[in-house]
C-alpha positions in Angstrom: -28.0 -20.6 -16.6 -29.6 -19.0 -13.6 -33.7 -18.6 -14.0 -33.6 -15.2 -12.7 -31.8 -12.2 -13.6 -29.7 -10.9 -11.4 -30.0 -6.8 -11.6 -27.6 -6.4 -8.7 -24.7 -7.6 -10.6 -25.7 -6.0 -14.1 -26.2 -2.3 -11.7 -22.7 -3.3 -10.5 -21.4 -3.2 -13.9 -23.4 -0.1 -15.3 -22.4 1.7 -12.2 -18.3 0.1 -13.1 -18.9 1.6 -16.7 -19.8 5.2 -15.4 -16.9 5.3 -13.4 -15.1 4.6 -16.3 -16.8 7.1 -18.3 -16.0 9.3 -15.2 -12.4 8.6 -15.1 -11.8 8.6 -18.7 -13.3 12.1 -18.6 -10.6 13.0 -16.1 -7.7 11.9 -18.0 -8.5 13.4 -21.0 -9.7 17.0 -19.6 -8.4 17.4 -16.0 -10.8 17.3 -12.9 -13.7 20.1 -13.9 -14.5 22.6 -11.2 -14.9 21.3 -8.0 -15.0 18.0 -8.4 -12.9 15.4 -6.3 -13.2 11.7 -6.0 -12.9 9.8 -3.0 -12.3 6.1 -4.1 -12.4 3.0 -1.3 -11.1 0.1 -2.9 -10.6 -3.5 -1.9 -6.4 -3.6 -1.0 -6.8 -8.0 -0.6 -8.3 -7.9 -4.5 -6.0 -10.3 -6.2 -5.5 -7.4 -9.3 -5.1 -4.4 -7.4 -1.6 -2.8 -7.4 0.0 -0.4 -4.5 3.2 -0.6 -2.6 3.8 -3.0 0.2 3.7 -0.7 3.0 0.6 0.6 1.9 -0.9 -2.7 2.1 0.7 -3.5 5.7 -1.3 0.1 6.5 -4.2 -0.9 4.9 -4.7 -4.9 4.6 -8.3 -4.3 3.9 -9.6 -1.0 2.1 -8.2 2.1 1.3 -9.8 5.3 0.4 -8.1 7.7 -1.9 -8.4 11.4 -3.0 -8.1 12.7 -6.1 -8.0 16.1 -6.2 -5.4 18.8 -6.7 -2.3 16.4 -6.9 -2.3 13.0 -9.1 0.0 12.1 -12.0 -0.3 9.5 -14.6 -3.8 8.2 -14.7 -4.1 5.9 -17.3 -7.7 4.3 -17.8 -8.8 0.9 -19.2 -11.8 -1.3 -19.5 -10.9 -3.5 -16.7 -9.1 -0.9 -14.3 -7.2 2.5 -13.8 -3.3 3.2 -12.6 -2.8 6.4 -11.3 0.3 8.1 -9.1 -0.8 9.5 -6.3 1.3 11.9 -3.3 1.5 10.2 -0.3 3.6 12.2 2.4 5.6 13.8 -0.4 6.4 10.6 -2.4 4.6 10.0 -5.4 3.7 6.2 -5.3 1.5 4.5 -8.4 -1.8 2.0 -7.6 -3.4 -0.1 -9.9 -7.7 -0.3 -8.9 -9.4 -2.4 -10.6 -13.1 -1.5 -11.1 -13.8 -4.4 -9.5 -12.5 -4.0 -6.3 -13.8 -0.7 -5.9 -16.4 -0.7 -2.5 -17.3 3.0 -3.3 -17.1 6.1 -5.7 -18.2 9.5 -4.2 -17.8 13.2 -5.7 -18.7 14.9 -2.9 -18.9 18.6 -5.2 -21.8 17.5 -6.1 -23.1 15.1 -3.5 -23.1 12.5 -6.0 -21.8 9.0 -4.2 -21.7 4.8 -5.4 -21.6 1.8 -3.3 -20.9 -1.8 -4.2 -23.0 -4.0 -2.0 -22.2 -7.9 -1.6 -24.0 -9.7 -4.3 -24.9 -13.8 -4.5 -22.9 -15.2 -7.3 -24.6 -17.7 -8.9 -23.3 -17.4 -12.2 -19.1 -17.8 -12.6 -18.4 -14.8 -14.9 -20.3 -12.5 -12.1 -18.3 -10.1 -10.1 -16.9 -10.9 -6.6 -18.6 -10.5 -3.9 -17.6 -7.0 -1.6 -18.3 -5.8 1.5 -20.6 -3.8 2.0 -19.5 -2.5 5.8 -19.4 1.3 6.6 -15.5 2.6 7.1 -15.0 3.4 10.8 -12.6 6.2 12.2 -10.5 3.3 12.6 -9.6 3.0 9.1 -8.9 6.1 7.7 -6.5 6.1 5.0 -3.6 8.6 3.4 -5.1 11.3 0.5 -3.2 12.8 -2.3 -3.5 16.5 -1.9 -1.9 19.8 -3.1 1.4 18.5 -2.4 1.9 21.3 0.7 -1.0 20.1 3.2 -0.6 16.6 3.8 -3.2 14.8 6.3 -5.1 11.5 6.4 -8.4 11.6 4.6 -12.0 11.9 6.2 -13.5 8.4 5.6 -17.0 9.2 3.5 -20.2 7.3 4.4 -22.3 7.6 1.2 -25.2 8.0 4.2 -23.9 11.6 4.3 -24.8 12.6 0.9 -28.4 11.2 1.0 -31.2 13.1 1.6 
């Protein structure tokens, strides 16, 4: 037992639960509005699921869109599948909440980023990185099925004030 508390990794997990909340939302209702996610996850995180050559295009992170096009969310305590249109052909990921680096709804400039964290406890979450995307790593969005383009990578900078 650690003689501190460790508020960065109990945030983590509050913020991990909204998201949820968020998402579960979503696959109940439909996206409300305006409102459109942009989701960088961690492609190396031993639980998250996407097809090979998506991971020999992004070994690292990947930023998705949902917005006008996605299929088959399906939302869990741990995680969340969804399929997804890349280049006309639907493909499926599996993101665990874990290995999400950032969550932003830019509708309604509302934006969450995982920072790296010290483990000192076992049961903690993994430690991310917390580096800003670069133009180098932009990454494939699902769209409205006609317009299909790489996504602007988001710095949650942007949305501050």
């Amino acid at each position: 037992m650690s003689d501190t508390i460790n508020y960065g990794n109990l945030m983590h997990r509050a913020m991990r639960s909204l998201i949820q909340e968020v998402l579960e939302g979503v696959q109940e209702n439909g996206l409300p509005g305006e409102h459109h996610f942009f989701i960088t996850f961690d492609t190396k995180h031993p639980d998250a699921k996407l097809a090979d050559w998506l991971k020999e295009r992004y070994p690292d992170e990947m930023t998705v869109v949902m917005q006008h096009w996605f299929d088959d969310l399906e939302v869990t305590d741990i995680g969340f599948s969804i399929t997804l249109n890349f280049g006309d052909q639907p493909v499926s990921l599996y993101v665990p909440y874990d290995a999400i680096k950032t969550f932003v709804d830019p509708s309604v400039e509302f934006g969450l980023r995982f920072e790296t964290q010290d483990d000192d406890d076992a049961d903690d979450t993994p430690d991310e990185d917390n580096t800003d995307n670069t133009d180098d790593d932009q990454d494939t969005s699902a769209d409205d099925g006609e317009n299909h383009k790489d996504a602007d990578v988001v710095s949650l900078d942007s949305f501050r004030k």
